[in-house]
N, C-alpha and C positions, 0 to 999 in steps of 0.2 A: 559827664559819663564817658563821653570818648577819648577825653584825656586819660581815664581811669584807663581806660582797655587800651589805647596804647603803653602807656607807662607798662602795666602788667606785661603786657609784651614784651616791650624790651628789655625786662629785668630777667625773663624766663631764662631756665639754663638749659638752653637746648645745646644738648653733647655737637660737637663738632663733627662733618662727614667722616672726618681722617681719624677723630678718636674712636668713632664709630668703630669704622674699619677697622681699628687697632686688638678693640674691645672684643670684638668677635674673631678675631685671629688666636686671641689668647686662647679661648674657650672654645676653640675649635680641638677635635681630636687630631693627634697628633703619633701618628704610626710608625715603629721601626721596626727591625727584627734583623736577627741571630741565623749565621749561617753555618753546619756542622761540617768541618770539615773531613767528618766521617761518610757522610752522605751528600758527596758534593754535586753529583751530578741533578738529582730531584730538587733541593735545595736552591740551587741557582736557578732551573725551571718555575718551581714555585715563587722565586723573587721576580723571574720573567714576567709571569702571568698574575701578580700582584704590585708592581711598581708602580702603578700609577697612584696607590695611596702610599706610598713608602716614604716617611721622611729621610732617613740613613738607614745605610745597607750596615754589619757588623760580619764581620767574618771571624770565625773563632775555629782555628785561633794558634798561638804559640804556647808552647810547651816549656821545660827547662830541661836538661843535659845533664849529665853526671859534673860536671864541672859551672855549672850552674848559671848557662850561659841559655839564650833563648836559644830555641829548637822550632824549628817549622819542617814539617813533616811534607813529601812530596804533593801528597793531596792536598794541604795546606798552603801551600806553594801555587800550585796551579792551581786552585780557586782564587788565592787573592788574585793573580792574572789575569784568571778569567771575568773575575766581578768587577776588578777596574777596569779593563777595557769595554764590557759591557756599562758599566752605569757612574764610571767617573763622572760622565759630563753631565748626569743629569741629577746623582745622590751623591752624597758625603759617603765615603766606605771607611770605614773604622778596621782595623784591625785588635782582636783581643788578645791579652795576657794574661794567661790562667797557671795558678802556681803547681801546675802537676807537674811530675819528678821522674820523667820517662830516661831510661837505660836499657841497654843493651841486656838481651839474655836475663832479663828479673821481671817481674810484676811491675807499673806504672804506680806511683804513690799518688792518688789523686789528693787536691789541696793539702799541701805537706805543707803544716808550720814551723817545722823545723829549717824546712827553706828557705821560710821569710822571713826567719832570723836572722842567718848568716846574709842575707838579702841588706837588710833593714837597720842591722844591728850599731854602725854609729856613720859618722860622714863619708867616711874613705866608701867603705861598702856601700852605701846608698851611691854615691858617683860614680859606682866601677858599673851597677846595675843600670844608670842610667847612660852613662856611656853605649853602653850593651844597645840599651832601646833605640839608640841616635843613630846607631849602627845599623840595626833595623831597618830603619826609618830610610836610609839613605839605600840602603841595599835593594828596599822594593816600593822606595817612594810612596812611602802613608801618608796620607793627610789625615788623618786621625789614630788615634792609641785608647784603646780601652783596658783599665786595669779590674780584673775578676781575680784579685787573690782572696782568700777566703780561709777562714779559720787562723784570724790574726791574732796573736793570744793579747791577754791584757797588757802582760811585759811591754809587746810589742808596737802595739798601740801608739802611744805619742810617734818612736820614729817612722811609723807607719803615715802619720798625719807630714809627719817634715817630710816625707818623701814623693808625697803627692805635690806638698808644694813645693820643692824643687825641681822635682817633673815637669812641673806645669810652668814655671819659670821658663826652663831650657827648651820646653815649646814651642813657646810663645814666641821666642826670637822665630825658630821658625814656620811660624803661622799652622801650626800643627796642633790637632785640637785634641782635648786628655778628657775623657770620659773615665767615672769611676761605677764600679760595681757594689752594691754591701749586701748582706744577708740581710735577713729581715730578725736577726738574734745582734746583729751589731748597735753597740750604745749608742743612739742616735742624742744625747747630749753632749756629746765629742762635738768640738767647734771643731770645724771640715775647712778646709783653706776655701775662698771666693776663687773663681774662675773655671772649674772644672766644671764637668754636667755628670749629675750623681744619678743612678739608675740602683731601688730596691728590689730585689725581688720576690713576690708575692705568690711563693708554692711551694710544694715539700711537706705540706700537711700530711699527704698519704704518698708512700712509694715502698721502695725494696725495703726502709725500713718497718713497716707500719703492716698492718691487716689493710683490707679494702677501704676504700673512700677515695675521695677529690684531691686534687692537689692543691687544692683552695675551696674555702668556702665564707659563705658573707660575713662570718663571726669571726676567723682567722683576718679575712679582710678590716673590719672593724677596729683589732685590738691593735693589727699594723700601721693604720692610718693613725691611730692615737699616738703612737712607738714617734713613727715619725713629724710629728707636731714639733717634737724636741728639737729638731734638729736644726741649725742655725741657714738651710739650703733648702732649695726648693728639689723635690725630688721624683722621677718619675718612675711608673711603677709596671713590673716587668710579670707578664703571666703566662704559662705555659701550657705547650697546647699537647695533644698526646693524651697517653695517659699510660697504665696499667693493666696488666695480666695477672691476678693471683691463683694460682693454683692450688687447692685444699692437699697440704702436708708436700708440697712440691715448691718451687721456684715461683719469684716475681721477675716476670717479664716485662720488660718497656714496649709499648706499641704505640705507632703514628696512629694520627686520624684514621686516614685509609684502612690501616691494619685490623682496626678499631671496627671500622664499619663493615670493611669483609669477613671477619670474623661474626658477626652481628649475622650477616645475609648465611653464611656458613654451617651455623649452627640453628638457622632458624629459629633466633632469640629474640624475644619481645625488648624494646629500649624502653627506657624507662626514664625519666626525671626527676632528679635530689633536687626537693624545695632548699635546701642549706647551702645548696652550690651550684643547682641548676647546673652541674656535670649530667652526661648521659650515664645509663650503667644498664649490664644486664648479663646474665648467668647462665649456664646451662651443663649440663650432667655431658661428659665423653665415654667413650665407649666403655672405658671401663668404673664406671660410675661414678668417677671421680668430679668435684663439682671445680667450676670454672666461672672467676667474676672478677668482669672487666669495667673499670670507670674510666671515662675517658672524657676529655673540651672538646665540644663541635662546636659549629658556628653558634650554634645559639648560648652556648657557655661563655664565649671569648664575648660576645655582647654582651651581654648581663652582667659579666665582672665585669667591663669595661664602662658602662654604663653604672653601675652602682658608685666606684671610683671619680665617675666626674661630677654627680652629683656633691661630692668635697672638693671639687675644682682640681681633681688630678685627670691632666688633659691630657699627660705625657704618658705612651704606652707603649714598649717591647716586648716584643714576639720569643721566645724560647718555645719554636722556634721553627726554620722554613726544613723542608724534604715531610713527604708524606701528606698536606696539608689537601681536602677537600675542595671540590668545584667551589663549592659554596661559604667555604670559610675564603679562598681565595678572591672569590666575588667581592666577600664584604670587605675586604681589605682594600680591595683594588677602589671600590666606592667611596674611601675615605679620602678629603680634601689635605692635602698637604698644604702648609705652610709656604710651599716656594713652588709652585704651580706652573709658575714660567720657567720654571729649569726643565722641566719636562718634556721631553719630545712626544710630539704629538704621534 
């Protein structure tokens, strides 16, 4: 008999401390977020007062030029400044690439695919754009590149993929790390080059285009975690915080948390709870009887999607995004265990 219970013993597969440790790193949450460079000054306070769960800072972002060259806007400019001397030494800060189409004296064409043709369209022009980024790079010293082009037509598509991976090539010598963005409408059975960190984004259900509702909800969450099953990369998944203003036969408005909730004390409107998205929401008539209804993510929205998501093992979460952002949604960010917990200054 005691030979029995030894042997048992020693055959048991008891996990190692260090796989341990590993196992529960994976499965830990893992927080980043998006900083606007329209709202830089709130934005950098609220990465202030929630770094200590921040995996990478993302600063967003650069633009394009009439000659189709990156653009960084003065505010742009002096936030990425501001963000790497604040939090170089203790996050990754990424800088973003968004294919907007800003000019002098005209309207800004936001995600112009006609841009990312002439971008993408065969080798000379995919080198001339990355040349362009190296430029970049060296002008304000990134240790990270995020690309958010968006509305890549099908055409486009393969040299769209060769272009990530000669990106992520010319990176790589120097140790410069390429992050990609995709819609949550992008064919996630496109094989994606190995190397880059691919981030979806999971919202736009309801906005300037749509009547009221969430910018997500658990059934939109659902059919996107199936979408991305396909995809040959592991991916993380991006939820936005904010929300919406509709006005009956008037304009939709974007409003921050804050906005959200003062308007909420303002009107003396009762909050309310969507079981479908566990967004807040609540309405109320103005002066001139016009009705007013606002859904908006507070902390306990940005849990619940976050939480519904890990239960399928998506651990990886970005913020759209910091300025505006409550005590209490910044608490719970700040509460989150980063992955590199010794880079952190106490």
């Amino acid at each position: 008999m005691a030979l029995l219970i030894i042997t048992a013993c020693s055959n048991s597969k008891e996990i190692p401390v260090e796989a341990k440790e590993e196992l529960k790193n994976k499965n830990k949450l893992q927080l980043s977020i998006w900083l606007p460079e329209w709202q830089k000054n709130s934005a950098i306070e609220d990465t202030k007062n929630s770094k200590q769960g921040l995996e990478n800072i993302r600063v967003f972002g650069a633009y394009f030029n009439s000659n189709d060259q990156l653009l960084l806007t003065n505010n742009a400019i002096e936030m990425l400044n501001q963000t790497q001397k604040q939090f170089n030494k203790t996050h990754h800060v990424i800088l973003t690439l968004i294919n907007d189409y800003v000019t002098e004296n005209a309207p800004s064409i936001q995600k112009d695919s006609t841009l990312l043709h002439r971008l993408l369209q065969d080798k000379a022009s995919r080198q001339k754009h990355i040349d362009n980024i190296m430029h970049i790079i060296d002008l304000y010293q990134v240790n990270g590149i995020e690309i958010d082009y968006e509305k890549v037509t099908k055409e486009d598509l393969p040299n769209y993929v060769l272009f990530l991976e000669e990106l992520y090539q010319q990176l790589s010598k120097k140790e410069v790390s390429l992050h990609v963005v995709l819609e949550p409408r992008f064919p996630f059975e496109t094989k994606l080059p190995d190397g880059p960190n691919y981030t979806v984004m999971a919202y736009n259900v309801h906005g300037y285009h749509s009547g009221p509702g969430a910018k997500a909800t658990f059934s939109f969450l659902d059919d996107l975690m199936k979408k991305i099953q396909k995809s040959n990369q592991n991916l993380a998944i991006a939820f936005a915080t904010g929300g919406f203003e509709w006005v009956a036969q008037g304009k939709t408005i974007a409003l921050t948390e804050i906005e959200a909730e003062q308007l909420l004390v303002k009107a003396k409107a009762v909050k309310q709870r969507d079981a479908a998205s566990s967004a807040a929401y609540f309405s109320f008539l103005d002066e001139k009887n016009i009705k007013h209804e606002i859904w908006y993510a507070d902390k306990e929205t940005l849990e619940k999607w976050t939480t519904y998501v890990q239960k399928k093992r998506y651990n990886e979460i970005v913020l759209w995004r910091a300025g505006g952002l409550s005590t209490q949604t910044l608490k719970w960010i700040a509460e989150q265990q980063p992955n590199n917990p010794e880079k952190l200054v106490k």
